[in-house]
C-alpha positions in Angstrom: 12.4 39.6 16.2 12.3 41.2 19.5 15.2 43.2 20.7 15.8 40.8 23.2 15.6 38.3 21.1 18.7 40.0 19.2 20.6 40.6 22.1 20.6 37.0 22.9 21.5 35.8 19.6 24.7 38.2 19.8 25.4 37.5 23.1 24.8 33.4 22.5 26.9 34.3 19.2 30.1 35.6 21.1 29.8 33.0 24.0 29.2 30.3 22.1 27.9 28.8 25.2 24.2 28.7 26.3 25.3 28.8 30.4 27.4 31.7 29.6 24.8 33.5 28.1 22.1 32.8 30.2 24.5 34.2 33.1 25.5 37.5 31.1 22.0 38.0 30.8 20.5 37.3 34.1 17.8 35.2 32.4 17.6 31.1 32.4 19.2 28.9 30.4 15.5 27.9 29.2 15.4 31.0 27.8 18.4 31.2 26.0 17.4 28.2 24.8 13.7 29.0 23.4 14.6 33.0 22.0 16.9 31.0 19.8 14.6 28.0 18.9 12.1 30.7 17.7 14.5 32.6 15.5 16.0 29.5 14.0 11.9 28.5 13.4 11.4 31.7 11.8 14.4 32.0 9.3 13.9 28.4 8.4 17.9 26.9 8.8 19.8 26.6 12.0 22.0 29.2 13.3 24.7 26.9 15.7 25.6 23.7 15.5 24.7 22.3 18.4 26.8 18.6 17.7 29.5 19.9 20.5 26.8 20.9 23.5 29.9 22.3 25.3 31.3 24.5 22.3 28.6 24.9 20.2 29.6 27.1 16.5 27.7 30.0 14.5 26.6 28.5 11.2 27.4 30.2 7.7 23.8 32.1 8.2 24.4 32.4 11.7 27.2 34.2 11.4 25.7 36.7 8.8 23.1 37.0 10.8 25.3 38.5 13.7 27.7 40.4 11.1 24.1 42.1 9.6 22.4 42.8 13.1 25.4 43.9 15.3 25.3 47.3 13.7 21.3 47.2 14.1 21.1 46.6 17.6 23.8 48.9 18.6 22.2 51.9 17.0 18.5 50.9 18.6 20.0 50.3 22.1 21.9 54.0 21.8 18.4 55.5 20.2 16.7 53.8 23.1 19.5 55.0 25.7 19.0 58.5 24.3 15.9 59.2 24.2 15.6 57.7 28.3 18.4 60.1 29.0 16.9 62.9 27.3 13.4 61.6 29.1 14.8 62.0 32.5 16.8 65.1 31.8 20.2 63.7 32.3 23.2 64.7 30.8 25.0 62.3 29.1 28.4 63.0 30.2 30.7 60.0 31.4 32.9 61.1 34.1 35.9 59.2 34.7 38.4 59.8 37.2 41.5 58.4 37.2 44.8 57.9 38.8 47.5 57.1 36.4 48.5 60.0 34.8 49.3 58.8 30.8 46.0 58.7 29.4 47.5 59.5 26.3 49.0 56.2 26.0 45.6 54.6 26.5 43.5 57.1 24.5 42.5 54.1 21.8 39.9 53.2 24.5 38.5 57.0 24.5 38.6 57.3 20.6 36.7 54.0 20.3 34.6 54.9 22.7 33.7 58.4 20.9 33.6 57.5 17.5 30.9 54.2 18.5 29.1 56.6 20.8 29.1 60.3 19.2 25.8 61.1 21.4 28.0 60.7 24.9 30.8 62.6 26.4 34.2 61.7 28.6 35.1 64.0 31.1 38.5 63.1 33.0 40.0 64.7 36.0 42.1 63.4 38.1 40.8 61.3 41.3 42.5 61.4 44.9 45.0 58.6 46.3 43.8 58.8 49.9 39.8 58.7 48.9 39.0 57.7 45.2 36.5 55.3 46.4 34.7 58.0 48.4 34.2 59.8 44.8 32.6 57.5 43.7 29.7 56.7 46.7 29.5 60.6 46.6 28.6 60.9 43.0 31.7 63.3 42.3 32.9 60.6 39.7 30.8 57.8 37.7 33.9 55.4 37.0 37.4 55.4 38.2 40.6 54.1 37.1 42.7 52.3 39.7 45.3 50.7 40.4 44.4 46.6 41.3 43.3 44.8 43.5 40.3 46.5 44.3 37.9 44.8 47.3 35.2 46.7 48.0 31.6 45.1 48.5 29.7 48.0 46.6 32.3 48.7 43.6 31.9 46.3 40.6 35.6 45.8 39.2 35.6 46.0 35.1 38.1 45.4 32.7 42.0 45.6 33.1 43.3 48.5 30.5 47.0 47.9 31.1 49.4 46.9 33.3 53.4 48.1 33.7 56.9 46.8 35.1 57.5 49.5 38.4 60.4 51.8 38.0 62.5 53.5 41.3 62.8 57.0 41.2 66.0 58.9 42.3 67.8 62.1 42.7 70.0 62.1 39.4 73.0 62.5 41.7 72.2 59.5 44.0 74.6 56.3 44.2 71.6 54.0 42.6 71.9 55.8 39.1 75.4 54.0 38.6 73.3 50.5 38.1 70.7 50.4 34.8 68.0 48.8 36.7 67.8 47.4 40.8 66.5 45.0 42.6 63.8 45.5 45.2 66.3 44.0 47.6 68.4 47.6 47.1 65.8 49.7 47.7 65.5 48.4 51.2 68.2 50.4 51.6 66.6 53.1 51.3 64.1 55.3 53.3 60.7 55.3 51.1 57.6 57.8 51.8 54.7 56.8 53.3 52.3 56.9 51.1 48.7 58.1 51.9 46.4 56.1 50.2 43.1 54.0 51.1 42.0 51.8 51.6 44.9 50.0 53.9 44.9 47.5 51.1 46.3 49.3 48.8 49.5 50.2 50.7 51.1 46.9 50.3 50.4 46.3 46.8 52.2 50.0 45.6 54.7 49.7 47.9 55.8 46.2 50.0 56.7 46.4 52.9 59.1 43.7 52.8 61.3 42.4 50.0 61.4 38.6 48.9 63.8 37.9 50.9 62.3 39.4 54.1 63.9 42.6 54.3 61.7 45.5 55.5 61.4 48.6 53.3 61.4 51.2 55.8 58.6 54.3 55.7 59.7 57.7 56.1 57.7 60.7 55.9 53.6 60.6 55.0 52.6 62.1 51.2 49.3 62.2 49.9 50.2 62.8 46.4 53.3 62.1 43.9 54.2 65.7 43.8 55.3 65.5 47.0 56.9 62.3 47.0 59.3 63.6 44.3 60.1 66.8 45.9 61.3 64.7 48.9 63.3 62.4 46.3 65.2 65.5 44.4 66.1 66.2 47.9 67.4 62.6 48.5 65.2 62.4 51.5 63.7 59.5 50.3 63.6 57.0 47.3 60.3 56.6 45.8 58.4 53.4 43.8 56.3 54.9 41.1 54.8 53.0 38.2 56.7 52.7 34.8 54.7 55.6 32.9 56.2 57.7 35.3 59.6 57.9 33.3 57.5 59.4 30.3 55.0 61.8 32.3 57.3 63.1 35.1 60.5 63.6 33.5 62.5 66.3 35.4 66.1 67.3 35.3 66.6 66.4 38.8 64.8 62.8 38.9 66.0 59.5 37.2 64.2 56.5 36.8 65.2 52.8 37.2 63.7 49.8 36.5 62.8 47.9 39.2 63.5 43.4 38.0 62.1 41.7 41.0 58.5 43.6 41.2 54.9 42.5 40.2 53.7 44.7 37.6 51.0 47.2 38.3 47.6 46.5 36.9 44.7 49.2 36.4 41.1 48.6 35.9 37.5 50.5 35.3 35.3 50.1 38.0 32.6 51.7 39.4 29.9 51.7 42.2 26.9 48.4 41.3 24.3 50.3 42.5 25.7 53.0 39.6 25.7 51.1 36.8 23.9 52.5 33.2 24.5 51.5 29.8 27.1 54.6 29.5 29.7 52.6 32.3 28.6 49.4 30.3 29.7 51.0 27.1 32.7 52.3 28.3 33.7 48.5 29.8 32.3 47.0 26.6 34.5 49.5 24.7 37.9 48.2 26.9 37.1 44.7 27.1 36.5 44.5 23.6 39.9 46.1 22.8 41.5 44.2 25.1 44.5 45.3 27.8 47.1 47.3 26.1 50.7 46.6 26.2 52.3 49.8 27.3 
């Protein structure tokens, strides 16, 4: 069997559609469709029932098949992956920025990662605000972590790793810390900094610029990072929107945190520059995808 041929048994296997598949894959549906006529020929029984053409089903000996050849193929595509990298002198180091700060909280995904792919290294540091996308078309990074959406023509968006409920954060002496959690509608109140980030998009979706009900949250002074947003805070320059892993990784005596009810959550994804992609950022999504968004 060909390793193409495996890889479109597995794929065809965790489909379970031959459209799917044939998409995945970039190849025809025809194709699909004949690599799995051929193996079927060749082992003698079939290895999906095809009576439901629109949900088709592993067999018993398809799905040993995929339970014997999963560990197979994933240790020839990494000998293959390898010995290219070592071929073309690259070092196989992953290096993923990112701009939440609680990677411990997500570190499943980077364990996973490791112990499936011991040949390959992560290396983290920690991407800017006002120009993460510009790491990445410079090369400085290989995949980021962002905050969602993301619309950018060249960046592929991957998996979502987690999202969280938005928390307001305030001097620990300020008038706001008498209620357990706020409504958005209160921190119109309230001066908020303006926030440096890009693209333009992005503004809105941290930080609205108008409530529910219409009421315009008001911009004060420009930051470029958090740091300075919550020196203005402890000040009570300002009151400052941060996202809920905030009350866990920037505890200070001088800042409290509230929840915030009538806010969208925050969502943050992989995602990384088309032209870029190699099987180490398709390892890495295939390592989160499998896992699945984590409920922080």
């Amino acid at each position: 069997m060909e390793l193409r041929d495996i890889e479109i048994f597995l794929t065809l296997a965790e489909e379970l559609h031959f459209g799917r598949t044939a998409e995945r894959l970039h190849v025809s549906q025809a194709r699909v469709s004949q690599a799995i006529s051929q193996q079927e020929r060749r082992i003698g029984v079939p290895l999906f029932d095809r009576a439901n053409r629109r949900q088709i089903q592993l067999t018993s000996v398809g799905r040993q098949l995929r339970d014997d050849l999963r560990p197979v193929y994933a240790g020839l595509r990494d000998s293959l992956e390898r010995a290219r990298l070592a071929g073309q002198g690259i070092d196989a180091v992953l290096r993923v920025g990112t701009l939440p700060i609680n990677l411990h909280d997500v570190r499943s995904y980077w364990d996973t990662f490791r112990a499936n792919h011991p040949q390959w290294r992560l290396r983290f540091q920690q991407a800017l605000a006002n120009d993460p996308f510009g790491e990445l078309r410079r090369g400085n990074i290989d995949v980021l972590i962002t905050w969602l959406p993301v619309e950018e023509p060249d960046v592929t968006v991957g998996p979502v790793l987690f999202s969280e409920p938005r928390v307001l954060a305030v001097p620990t002496d300020h008038e706001l810390t008498r209620y357990t959690s706020i409504s958005l509608e209160v921190v119109s109140d309230f001066q908020h900094p303006d926030i440096a980030v890009a693209p333009a998009y992005w503004v809105d979706s941290y930080v609205p610029s108008h409530t529910r009900e219409g009421r315009q949250i008001e911009r004060g002074p420009v930051v470029h990072n958090g740091d300075q947003a919550l020196i203005l805070t402890s000040t009570g320059e300002v009151v400052t929107l941060f996202p809920g892993h905030m009350t866990r990784y920037g505890a200070r005596p001088d800042i409290a945190y509230l929840p915030v009810r009538d806010i969208d959550a925050l969502s943050y994804g992989l995602v990384w520059l088309a032209e870029s992609e190699n099987d180490l950022i398709r390892a890495l999504a295939r390592t989160i995808r499998d896992i699945g968004p984590l409920d922080l």
